[in-house]
N, C-alpha and C positions, 0 to 999 in steps of 0.2 A: 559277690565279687565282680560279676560285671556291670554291675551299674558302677563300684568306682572307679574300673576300668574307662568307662566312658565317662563319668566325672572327670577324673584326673585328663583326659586327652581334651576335654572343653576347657579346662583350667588353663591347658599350658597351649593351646592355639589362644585365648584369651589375649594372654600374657605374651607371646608372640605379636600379636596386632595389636598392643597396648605400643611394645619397644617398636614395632615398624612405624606408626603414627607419629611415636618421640623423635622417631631419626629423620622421620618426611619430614617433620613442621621444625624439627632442629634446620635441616637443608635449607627449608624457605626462609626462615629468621635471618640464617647466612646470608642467604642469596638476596634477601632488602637490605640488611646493612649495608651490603657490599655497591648496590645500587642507590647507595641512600636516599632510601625509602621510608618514610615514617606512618604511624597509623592512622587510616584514614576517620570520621567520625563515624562512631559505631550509632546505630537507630537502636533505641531502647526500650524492649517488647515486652508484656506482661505475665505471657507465658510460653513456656518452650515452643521451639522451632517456628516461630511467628504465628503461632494459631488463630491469635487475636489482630494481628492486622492483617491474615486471611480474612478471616471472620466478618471485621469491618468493611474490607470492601468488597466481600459477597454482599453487605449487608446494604451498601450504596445504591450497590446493583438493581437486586432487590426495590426497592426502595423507588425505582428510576432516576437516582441520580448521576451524574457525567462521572462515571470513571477515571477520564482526564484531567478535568475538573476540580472535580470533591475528593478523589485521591492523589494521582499522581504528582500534577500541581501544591495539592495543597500541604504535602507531606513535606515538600521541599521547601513552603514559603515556613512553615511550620519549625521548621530545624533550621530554620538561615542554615544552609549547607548548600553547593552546588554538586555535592558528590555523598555517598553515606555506602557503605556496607550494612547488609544488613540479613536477617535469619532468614529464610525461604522457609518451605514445605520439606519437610522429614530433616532439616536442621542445619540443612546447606547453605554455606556464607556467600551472598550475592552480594555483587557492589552495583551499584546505581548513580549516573552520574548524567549530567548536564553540561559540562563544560564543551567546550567545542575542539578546546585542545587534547579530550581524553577521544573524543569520537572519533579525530582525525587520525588517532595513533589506532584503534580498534581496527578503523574502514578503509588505512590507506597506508600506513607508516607499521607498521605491526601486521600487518594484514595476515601472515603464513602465522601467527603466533595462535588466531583464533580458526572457529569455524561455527555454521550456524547451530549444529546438536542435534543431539539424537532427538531432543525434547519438540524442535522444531519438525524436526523430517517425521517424526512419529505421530504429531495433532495434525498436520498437514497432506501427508501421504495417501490416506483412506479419497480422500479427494482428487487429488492433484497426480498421484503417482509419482515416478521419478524424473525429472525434471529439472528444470535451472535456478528454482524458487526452493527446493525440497534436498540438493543434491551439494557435498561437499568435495573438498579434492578433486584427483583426479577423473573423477566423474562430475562435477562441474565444471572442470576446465575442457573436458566435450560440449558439454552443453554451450559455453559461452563460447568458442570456437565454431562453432553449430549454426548459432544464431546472430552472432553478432554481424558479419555481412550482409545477412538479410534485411537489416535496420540502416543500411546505407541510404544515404537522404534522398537518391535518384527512385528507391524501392515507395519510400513514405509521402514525399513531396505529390499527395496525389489528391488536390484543391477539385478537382472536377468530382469524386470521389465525394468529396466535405459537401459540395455544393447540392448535389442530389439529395445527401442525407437530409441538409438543412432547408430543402425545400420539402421532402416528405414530412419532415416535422411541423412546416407552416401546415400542412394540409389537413393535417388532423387534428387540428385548434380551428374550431370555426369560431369566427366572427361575427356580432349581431348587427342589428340597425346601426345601432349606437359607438358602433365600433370598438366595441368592447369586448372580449371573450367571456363564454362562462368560466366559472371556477374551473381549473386545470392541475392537476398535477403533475407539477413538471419533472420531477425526479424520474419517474414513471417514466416520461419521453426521452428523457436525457440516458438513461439507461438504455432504451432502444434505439435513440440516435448514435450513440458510442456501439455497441451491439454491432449496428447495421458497418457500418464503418471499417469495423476489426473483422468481420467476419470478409467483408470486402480484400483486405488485404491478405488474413489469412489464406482462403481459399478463392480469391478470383471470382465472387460468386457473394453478391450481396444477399442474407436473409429474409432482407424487406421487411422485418419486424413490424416495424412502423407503420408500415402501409396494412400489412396482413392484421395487426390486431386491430384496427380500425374497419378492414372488411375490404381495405383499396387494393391489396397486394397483386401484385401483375400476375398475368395466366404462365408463367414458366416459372411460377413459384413451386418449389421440393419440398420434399420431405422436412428438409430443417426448416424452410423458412414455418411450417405447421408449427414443429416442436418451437421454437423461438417465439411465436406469437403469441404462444399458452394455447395451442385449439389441439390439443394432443388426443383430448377427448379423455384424460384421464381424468384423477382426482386432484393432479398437483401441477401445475403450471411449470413453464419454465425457470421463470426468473422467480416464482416462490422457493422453487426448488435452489434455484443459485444462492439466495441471499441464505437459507435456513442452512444449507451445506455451510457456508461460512460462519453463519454462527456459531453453528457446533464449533468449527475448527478454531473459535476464536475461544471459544470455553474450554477447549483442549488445550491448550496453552493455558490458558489461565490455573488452569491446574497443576501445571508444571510436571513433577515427577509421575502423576496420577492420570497423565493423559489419557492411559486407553481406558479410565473410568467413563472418561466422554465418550459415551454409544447410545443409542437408539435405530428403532427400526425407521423413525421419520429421516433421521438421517440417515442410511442407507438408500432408502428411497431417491433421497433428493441428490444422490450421489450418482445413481445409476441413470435418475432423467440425466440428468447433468452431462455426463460421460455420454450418453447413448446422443446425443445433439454433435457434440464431438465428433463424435465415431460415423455416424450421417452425415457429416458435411465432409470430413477428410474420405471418406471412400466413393464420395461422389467425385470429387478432385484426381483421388487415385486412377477411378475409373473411365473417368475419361482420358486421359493420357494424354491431357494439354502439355505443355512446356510451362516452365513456371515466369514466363514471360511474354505474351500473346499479345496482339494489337490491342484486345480489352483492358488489360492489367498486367499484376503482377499476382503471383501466389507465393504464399510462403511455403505451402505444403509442398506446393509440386519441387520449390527450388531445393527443398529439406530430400524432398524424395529421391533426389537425385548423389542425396550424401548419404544416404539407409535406406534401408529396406524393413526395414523395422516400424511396422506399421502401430504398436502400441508406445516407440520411443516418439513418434512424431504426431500421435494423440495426445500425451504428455506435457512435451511441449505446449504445441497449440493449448491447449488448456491452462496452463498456468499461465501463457501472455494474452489469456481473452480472460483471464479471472482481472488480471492487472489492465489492461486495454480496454475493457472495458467500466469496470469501478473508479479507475483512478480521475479519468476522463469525465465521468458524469456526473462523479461528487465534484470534480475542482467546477463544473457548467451547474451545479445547485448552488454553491456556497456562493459564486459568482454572484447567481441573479439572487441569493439572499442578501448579501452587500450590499448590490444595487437599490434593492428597499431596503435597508436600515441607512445609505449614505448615497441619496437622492439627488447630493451637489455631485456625487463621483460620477454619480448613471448620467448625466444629461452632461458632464466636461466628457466623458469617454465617448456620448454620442453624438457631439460636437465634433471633436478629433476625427474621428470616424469619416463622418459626412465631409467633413476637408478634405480627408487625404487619399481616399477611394471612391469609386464610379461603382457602388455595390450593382450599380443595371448591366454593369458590362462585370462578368466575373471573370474573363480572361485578363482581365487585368490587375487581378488580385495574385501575385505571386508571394510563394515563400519568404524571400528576401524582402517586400514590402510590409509584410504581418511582420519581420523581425524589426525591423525598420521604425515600425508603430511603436515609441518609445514607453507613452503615454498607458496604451495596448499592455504592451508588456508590465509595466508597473503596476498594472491593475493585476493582472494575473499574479505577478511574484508577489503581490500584498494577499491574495486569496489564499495563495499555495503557504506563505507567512505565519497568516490565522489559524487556517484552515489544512493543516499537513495531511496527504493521503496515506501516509505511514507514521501516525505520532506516536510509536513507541519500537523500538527494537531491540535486538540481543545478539549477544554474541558468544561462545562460551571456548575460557584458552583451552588450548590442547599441551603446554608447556608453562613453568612457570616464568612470569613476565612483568613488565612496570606499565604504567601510565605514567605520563610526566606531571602529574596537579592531581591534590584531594588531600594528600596526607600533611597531619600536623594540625594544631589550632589554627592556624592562619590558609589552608589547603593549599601552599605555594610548591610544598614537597612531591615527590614521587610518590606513590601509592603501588605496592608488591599484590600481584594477583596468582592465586594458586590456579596451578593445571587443574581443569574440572570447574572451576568457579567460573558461574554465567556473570556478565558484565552489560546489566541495563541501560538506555539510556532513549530519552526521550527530543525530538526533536521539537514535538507539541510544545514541551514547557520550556524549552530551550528557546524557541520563539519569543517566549511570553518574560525572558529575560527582561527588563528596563534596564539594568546598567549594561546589556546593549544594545538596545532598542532604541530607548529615551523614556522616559517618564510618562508617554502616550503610549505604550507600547501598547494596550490594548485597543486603542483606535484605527480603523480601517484608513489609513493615511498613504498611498500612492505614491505622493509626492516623496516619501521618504529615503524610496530608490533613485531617484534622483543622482548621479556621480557617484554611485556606493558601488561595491563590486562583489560579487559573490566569493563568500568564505565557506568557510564550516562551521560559521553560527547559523546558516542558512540550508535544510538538509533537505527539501521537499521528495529527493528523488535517491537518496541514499548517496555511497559515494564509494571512491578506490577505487578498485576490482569492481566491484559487486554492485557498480551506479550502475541506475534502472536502465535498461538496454531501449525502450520507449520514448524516453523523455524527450526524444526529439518527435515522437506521435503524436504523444499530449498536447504538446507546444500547439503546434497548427492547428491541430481539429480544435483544442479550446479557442483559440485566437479566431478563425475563419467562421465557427458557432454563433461566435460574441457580436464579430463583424458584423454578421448578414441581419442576426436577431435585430440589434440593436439598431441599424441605419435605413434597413429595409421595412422595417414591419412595428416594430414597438415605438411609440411616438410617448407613451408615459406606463408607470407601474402603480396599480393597487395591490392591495396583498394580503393576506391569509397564513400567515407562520404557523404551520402545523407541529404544536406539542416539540419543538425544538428539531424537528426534522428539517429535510433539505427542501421539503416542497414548497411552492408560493403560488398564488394567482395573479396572473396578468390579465 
């Protein structure tokens, strides 16, 4: 008798969230009509809840091929579609879209309709903590209120700063007879020129990376500049430790619902060097009870510390803008001098320009406004960032149900209805790689094509709305002032070495 006692109560909770499901997706029906909304193209899978285009691009992955590329790209060239819904992992309808007018309603027009997910804050967290990058609501609108003054251009505009780093960078590339360098990896330097840079801003207090894993680093080198050079003395380096932290977290996402499957004791590890670098640099800042504004510099931490006291909210932070401060910064300085060898007429017009329009021997006379100035400069960079996106793929997921204005219908000129709970894809990567709006060369490194164009929302390098990257004005100079000094001062021509499709090259 009581097993059908508990039959019959499974029977009719069953049947209760059978009628509550008919009355939600009755409501949502409504609620597109009413918006007329039509349906968007559905991706057509071969077995439930997408297992097989899981499958497939585990299988890419696998395999070593471009993610971007061999999937995400190519599903879209595949379906002529700019937009698709489509099955996820345990059977959740994701829409996926490319258009530029569906991004601007996501990231700027719509903005309070979504937020980034639990999916996000949960692959990201184990790392990063809470923060500006990990945190939604009214706990991100702390965070951005927090930091955003910090990123005033009088805090960033700090060329004396660029100049140092880009001269420790010359020093540990020697040059032979012949004037040639041996084989270098420059990824490797560009991550500890970025490195050196952010940690400068952050805490008032350069790392020296640069100099320290070379063996040059000055005699008032600390504790972090050690942990940053890799001489920890452990088994795991720093920046081993940074880049494997990230992978994992990039595989946690890629998991979607299944994130906390993504664990290892390697990541943990790489989590804690990571953190414990952090946590060494911000308590030496605390501890000395500078101002966050001294004849040396500026600090972020000190200026933070003056807003909390909370010494793991402002670890946090710092952490999630040297994850971004520094990657974002020293892949757009790789992709760069990858350009440069593959479009040989770009590198020698941009070092042309260069040698015109600055005195690279006198660097006081290199200011902000003149790198902004450098039109030619700029175009190279916004063709880099173009290609080469430091975020090509994002998400969003609504908290209400909501439209997009384009996707639905055969012709996708329609509004397209998004359920509360449905993540909303979209890629900035293959939205670059548009032609009909690019042009027909869309995939050629072409400069000139900025030219009288003006920046949209087919153009997303830096994300946008609310939630545009707080940095971008970082990036900007350090890439530009990098490019400057390399270029005018010291490289005179480029050989090269394209490593396995990585960012490294030899000069």
């Amino acid at each position: 008798m009581r097993w059908l006692e508990i039959l019959l109560v499974v029977v009719v909770l069953g049947v209760i969230r059978i009628f509550l499901d008919y009355l939600k997706e009755r409501r949502f029906q409504q609620f597109a009509a009413a918006n007329g909304c039509k349906p968007p193209h559905r991706e057509v899978t071969k077995l439930p809840w997408g297992i097989d285009r899981f499958y497939s691009m585990m299988k890419v992955i696998r395999q070593g091929g471009h993610l971007l590329d061999d999937v995400v790209v190519k599903r879209f060239q595949e379906e002529r579609v700019m937009s698709r819904e489509s099955v996820g992992l345990l059977g959740k309808m994701t829409f996926n879209t490319i258009e530029p007018k569906n991004v601007q309603a996501v990231m700027a027009l719509n903005f309070k309709d979504y937020e980034i997910g639990k999916i996000r804050n949960g692959s990201f967290m184990p790392l990063l903590g809470n923060n500006i990058f990990t945190s939604d609501g009214s706990s991100w609108e702390h965070s951005r209120a927090l930091l955003r003054p910090q990123f005033a251009r009088e805090n960033i505009n700090d060329l004396a700063s660029a100049e140092y780093n880009v001269q420790a960078l010359f020093k540990v590339i020697p040059v032979d007879a012949s004037d040639w360098t041996p084989e270098v990896d420059l990824q490797e330097l560009f991550f500890r020129l970025t490195l050196d840079g952010a940690t400068e801003f952050f805490f008032n207090d350069n790392v020296n990376s640069q100099l320290a894993a070379a063996g040059m680093a000055p005699v008032s080198s600390n504790a972090a500049t050690t942990l940053a050079a890799d001489k920890g003395g452990d088994h795991m380096g720093f920046a081993e430790a940074f880049n494997l932290a990230q992978e994992w977290m990039v595989f946690r996402f890629r998991l979607q619902g299944f994130y906390w499957a993504g664990d290892a004791p390697s990541f943990r590890r790489a989590i804690k060097k990571v953190q414990r670098f952090v946590d060494v640099a911000v308590e030496n800042v605390l501890s000395s009870g500078k101002s966050h504004k001294t004849k040396s510099g500026y600090s972020l931490v000190s200026s933070l510390s003056q807003e909390t006291q909370d010494v793991t909210e402002i670890r946090d932070e710092c952490l999630g803008l040297l994850l971004a401060g520094r990657d974002t910064t020293a892949a757009l300085l790789g992709w760069l001098f990858k350009a440069f060898i593959l479009y040989p007429h770009v590198f020698q017009k941009l070092r042309a320009v260069i040698q015109e329009e600055f005195d690279s021997r006198d660097p006081s006379g290199i200011t902000f406004a003149k790198l902004k100035g450098c039109r030619y400069l700029q175009y190279v960079i916004n063709e880099t960032l173009r290609l080469y996106t430091p975020v090509p793929l994002n998400a969003r997921v609504a908290i209400r149900n909501t439209t997009l204005p384009v996707g639905g219908g055969p012709d996708e000129t329609a509004p397209v209805a998004i359920r509360k709970g449905q993540s909303v894809f979209f890629s900035p990567y293959a939205m670059h790689r548009r032609a009909d709006i690019w042009g027909a060369d869309v995939m050629e490194f072409k400069p000139e094509r900025w030219e009288g164009r003006k920046s949209d929302w087919a153009f997303l390098p830096f994300s946008g709305g609310p939630r545009i990257c707080l940095g971008r004005k970082f990036d900007y100079p350090g890439t530009s002032y990098g490019s400057l000094l390399t270029l005018s001062r010291t490289i005179r021509a480029l050989r090269s070495k394209l490593c396995c499709g990585t960012h490294a090259a030899t000069i």
